[in-house]
N, C-alpha and C positions, 0 to 999 in steps of 0.2 A: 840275255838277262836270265840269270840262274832264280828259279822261284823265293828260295832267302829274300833275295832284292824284289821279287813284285810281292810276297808280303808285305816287306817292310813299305812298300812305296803305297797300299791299298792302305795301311795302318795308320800313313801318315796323313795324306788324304781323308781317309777318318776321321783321323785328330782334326783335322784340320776343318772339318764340314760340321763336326759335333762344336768346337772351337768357334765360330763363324767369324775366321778372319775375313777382314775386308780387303777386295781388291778393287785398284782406281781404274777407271774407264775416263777416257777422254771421248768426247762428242760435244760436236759442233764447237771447239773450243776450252768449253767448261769440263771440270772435273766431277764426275761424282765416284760414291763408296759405294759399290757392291759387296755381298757377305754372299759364302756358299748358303742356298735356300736349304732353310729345314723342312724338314715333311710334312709338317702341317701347312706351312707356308705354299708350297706346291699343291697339298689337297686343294684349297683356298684357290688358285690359280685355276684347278682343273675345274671345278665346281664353277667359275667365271664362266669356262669356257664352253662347259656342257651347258649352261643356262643363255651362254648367247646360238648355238650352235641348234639344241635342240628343244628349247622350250619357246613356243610360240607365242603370240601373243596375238586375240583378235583387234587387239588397237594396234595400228602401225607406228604413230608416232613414239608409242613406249617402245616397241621392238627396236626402231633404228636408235634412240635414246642406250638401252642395250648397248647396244653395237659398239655405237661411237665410244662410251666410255670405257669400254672392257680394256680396251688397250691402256689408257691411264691406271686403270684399277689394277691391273697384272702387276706396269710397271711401280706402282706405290708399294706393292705388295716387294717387290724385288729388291726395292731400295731400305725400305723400315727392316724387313728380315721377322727377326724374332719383336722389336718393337710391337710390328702390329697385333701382338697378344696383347697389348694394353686396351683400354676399352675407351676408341672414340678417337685414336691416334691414326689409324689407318683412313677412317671417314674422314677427318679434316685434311689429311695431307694429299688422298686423292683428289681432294675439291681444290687443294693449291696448286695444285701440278694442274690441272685442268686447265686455270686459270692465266696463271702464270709461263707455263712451258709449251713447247708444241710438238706436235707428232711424228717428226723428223727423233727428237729427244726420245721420246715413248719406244718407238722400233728402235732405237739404238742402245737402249736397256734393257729393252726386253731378248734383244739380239744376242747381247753380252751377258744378260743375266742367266737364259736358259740354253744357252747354246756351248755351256764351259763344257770341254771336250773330260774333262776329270771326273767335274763331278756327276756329268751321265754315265761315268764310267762305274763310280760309288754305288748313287742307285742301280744302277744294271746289275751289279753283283750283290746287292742288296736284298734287289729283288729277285733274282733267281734263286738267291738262298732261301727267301723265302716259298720261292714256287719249292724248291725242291724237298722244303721240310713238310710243305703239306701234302706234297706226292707219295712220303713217305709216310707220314701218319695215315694218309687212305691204304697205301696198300699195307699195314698193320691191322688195321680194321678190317681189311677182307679178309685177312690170313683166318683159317679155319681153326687152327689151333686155340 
């Protein structure tokens, strides 16, 4: 693959994740829409998972309460995408998934959602571009000149 071509193909991917096409996943029979996650969407995800991971709590029943729903609340978050910027669309639709779906569904979205081999490719090079511009701004600011 000559670089021309993994341009063009990181460009389109690009396109394609700022675009948030949606792709079908089949589980347990039914179909649902996935969209590549935008970055906020994923903050959102992470912030789940650092407050199930490392914020304690001296009540148990709230901590395992935590727990159990973090996986609904990822996968709501996976399936709304950019939706859940709307206010009060994300609370209600985790409390129907809750209700309605079951945890077999939940790890099979979440599995599909964050496991697309492309788009951890996008952020990866996302994010080293970003490591790399602030490596670069530090050693500017050291430069003595």
């Amino acid at each position: 693959m000559t670089q021309e071509e993994l341009i063009n193909q990181i460009a389109s991917i690009s396109h394609r994740v700022e675009k948030g096409a949606k792709v079908e996943v089949e589980i347990l029979g039914k179909k649902y829409r996935l969209a590549d996650t935008k970055r906020k969407v994923l903050d959102n995800i992470i912030d789940i998972l650092y407050d199930v991971n490392y914020t304690k709590s001296k009540n148990h029943k709230k901590q395992m309460k935590r727990i159990q729903e973090s996986d609904v609340k990822i996968a709501s978050y996976l399936m709304l995408n950019a939706l859940s910027y709307i206010p009060f669309v994300h609370a209600i639709h985790w409390r129907y998934l809750r209700v309605f779906k079951t945890t077999e569904v939940f790890n099979g979205i979440i599995d599909a959602g964050l496991n697309n081999p492309e788009q951890a490719f996008f952020l990866k090079s996302s994010l080293s571009a970003r490591n790399l511009m602030a490596s670069r701004i530090q050693m500017i600011k050291m430069d003595p000149e």
